[in-house]
Structure formats: C-alpha cells, structure tokens
N, C-alpha and C positions, 0 to 999 in steps of 0.2 A: 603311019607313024608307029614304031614299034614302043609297047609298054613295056617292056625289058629292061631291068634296073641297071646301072653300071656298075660293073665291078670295081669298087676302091682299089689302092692300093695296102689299105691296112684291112680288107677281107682277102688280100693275095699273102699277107704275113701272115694274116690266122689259118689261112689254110696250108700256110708250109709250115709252122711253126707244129702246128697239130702233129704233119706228119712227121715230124723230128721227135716229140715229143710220146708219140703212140707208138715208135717204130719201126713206120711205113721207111724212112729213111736213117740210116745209119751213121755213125761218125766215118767219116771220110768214103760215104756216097756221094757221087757225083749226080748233082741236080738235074734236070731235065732245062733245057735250053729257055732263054727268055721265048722263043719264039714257039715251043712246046707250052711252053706255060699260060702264055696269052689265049693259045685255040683251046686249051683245055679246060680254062675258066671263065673262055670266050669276054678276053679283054684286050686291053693293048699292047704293045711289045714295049711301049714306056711306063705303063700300071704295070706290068711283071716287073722291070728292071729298076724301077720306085721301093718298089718290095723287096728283091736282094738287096738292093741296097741296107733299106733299114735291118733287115737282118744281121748283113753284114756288117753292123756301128753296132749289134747288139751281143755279137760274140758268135752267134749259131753258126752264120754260114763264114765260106773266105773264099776270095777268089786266088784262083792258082793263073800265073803267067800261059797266056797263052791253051790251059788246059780247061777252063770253065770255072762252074761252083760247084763246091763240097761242102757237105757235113763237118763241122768242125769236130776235133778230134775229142776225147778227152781231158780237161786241161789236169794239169798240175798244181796241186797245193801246193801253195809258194808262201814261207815263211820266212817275213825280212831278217828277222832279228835269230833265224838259223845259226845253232853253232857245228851243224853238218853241212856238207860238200855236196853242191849241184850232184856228181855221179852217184852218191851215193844218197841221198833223199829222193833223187828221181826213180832210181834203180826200186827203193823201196815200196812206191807207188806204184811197181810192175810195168815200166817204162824201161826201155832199153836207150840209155844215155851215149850221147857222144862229144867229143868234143874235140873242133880241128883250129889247130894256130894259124892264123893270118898272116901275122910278121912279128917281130919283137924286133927292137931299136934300142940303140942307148941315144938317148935326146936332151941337148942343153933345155934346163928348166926354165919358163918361163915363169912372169912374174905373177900373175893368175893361180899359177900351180905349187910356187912358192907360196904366197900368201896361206893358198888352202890346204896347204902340206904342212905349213910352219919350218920352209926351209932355206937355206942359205941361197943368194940368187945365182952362185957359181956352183950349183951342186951338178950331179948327173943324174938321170933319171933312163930306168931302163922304161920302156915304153912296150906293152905286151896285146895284142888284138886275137880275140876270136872269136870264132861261131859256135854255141851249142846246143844242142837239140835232145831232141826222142821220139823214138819211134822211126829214125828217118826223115824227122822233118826238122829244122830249123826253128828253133824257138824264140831265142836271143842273142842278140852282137854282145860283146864285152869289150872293155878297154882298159885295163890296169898300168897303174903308173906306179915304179917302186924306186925306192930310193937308196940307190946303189951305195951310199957313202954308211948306212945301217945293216945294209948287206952285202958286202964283197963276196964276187962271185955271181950273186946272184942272173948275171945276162945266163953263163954257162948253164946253168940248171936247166932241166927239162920242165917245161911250165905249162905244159899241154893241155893237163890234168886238170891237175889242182895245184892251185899256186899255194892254199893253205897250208897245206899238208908240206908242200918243201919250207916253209917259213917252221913251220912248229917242228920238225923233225930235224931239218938240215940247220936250222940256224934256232933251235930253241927258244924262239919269241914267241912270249904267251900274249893273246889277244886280251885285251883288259877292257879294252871299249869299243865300239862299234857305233858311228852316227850315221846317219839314215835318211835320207830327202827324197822322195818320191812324188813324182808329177805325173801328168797327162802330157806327152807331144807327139810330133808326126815324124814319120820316117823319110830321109834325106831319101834320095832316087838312087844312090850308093847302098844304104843301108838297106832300102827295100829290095833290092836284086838279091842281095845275099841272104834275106828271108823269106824267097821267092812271095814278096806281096808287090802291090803297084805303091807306085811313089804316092804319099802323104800319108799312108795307112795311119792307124793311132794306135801307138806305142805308150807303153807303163816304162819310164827313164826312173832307174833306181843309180841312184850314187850313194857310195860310200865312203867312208872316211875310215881305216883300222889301227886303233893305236895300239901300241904295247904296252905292258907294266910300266916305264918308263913315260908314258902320257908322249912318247913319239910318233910321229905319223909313221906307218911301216906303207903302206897301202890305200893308193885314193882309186877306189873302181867305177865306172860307169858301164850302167846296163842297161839296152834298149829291147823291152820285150816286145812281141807280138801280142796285145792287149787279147787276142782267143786263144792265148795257149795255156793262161796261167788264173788264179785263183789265189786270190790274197788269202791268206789265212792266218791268225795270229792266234793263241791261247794267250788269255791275261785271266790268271790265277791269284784271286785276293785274300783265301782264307789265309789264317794268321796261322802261327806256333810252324 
C-alpha cells in the first residue's frame, strides 16, 4: 500500500496559480493539457480539470473553443460611470480596440422598452448589435436601442464606433445622466460563440439608461462582458471645495 499523499485539487490551483503569478506562465500561454498536468503532479485527469475549472470562475485562466487553456490576458479598467468611449479608454490602457456591427434594425417598440425608455408605445426604435474587443480578442456583446423619433436619421449614421460621439456632434445632445445596473449572469450558447467561450460562461451585464438635458431617454445599452476581460474600477472623490 503506497504512503503517497493525494494530490487535491486546490494544491493543482496553488501550483498553477504560482506559475501565473512568478511568471513561469504568461497572459495568453497556452496551459499544458489536463492529461500533462495530472502525470506531472502525478494526479488525476479529473483533480487537474477540478483545478482549471476553479481557476477558470476565478478570472486567471479561459478556455478557448476547441484550442485548450490559456493564461488570461491583461484585463481592462473598466469604469461604469465613464464619460470617454470604449476605443478610446482602451486605446489608452495600450490596448488595440476594435469594434464590428452585427446588424442594426429599426424595431416596433415593445412594451418593456417603452416602460424603460419612457416612451410612446407607437414609437420606432432603431435597434444597434455589436462585438467589441482588444488586442484581437473579444471582450463584450453590446445592444443599443435608440430612439428614432429624438433622433431622425439616426438608422443612416455610421454607429460602428461610437454611438456617443454621433449623438454629441451630429445631433448635439448633451448626456446629463447616466443610470447603471450591473449584475452577475451566464452567456446564452449565441452569445458565447461570438466571444469565443463555452455556453454558460459568467458574464458582468451592464445596462444603461442615457438621458439628455431634457431628462429624455436618448439611449438604453446592454452589455454582456466576459467576467476575465475587465476590472471594475471606480475613483469616488470626496474632498470638498
């Protein structure tokens, strides 16, 4: 009978963690195989993949479709209450931002989106989807819904970008508030292809609400992040004068 202790599966996380941490492994190194890991710690192929696992709820590692485990990458400081633009706060973190349109729709409003829009139940609504990233990688889905009858035109416009930026320059609506709801959910098996992870990943859903000077809803956004891409970050500044 051998006196050989068994390898846990949370001395297989402290020993990959180490190496993330010292190193030995890189942001977007690809791990060594569950079945590498198990001879190497001399454990099992379900004690290694215990261990990804928990890494992977804890941000470090991510599994890619088909390609294995990696090192997660450097995330981004991500500030809700931002009054700069996804390309250009990422840009400034020495990230190379992109960002590609899915589809854009003009869509009878339903009653849901009236309610949270504060808008007439016969309005139009243009309806805006996309993917954006850095570095190449895919970070977050978006969904904006805008409200065609405060902005005529607005379908025409190029919305690629930055939707900000044609509201403030093309249609000189100054943003006056900004409401914020922020949760914990999982990614539909649609949503996760498009940010190359496996269905149910846990995603950071920011919705927003943008009203103008006018206290009108110009903009209601939803955003479904990859919970390892990003870093909450808020400065709350209380000296006085």
């Amino acid at each position: 009978m051998s006196g050989r202790k068994t390898v846990t599966s949370l001395q297989v996380v402290e020993y990959l963690r180490n190496c993330i941490e010292h190193g030995d492994l890189q942001p977007e190194d690809k791990l060594p195989s569950e079945r590498v890991i198990s001879e190497q710690l001399q454990t099992t192929r379900v004690t290694a993949r215990e261990a990804l696992k928990q890494l992977e709820a804890e941000g470090a590692i991510y599994r890619s479709n088909r390609r294995g485990w990696f090192v997660t990458p450097r995330r981004i400081n991500y500030d809700p209450s931002r009054s700069t633009f996804f390309m250009d706060y990422v840009a400034a973190q020495g990230f190379t931002p992109y960002s590609t349109e899915l589809g854009k729709a003009r869509i009878g409003i339903t009653s849901r989106l009236a309610r949270k829009m504060g808008a007439a139940s016969d309005e139009t609504l243009v309806k805006l989807e996309r993917v954006r990233g850095a570095n190449g990688r895919a970070v977050y889905l978006e969904t904006i819904y805008l409200r065609e009858s405060l902005l005529p035109g607005i379908y025409d416009k190029s919305l690629e970008r930055s939707v900000s930026t044609v509201l403030t320059h093309d249609y000189e609506q100054a943003f006056s508030t900004v409401e914020l709801d922020i949760t914990v959910g999982a990614l539909t098996a649609e949503q996760a292809a498009l940010l190359d992870a496996p269905a149910g990943y846990t995603c950071i859903c920011v919705h927003r609400i943008t009203r103008n000077a006018d206290g009108d809803v110009l903009e209601y956004d939803r955003e479904y992040w990859r919970h390892d891409s990003l870093n909450l970050n808020v400065l709350i500044d209380n000296r006085k004068g």
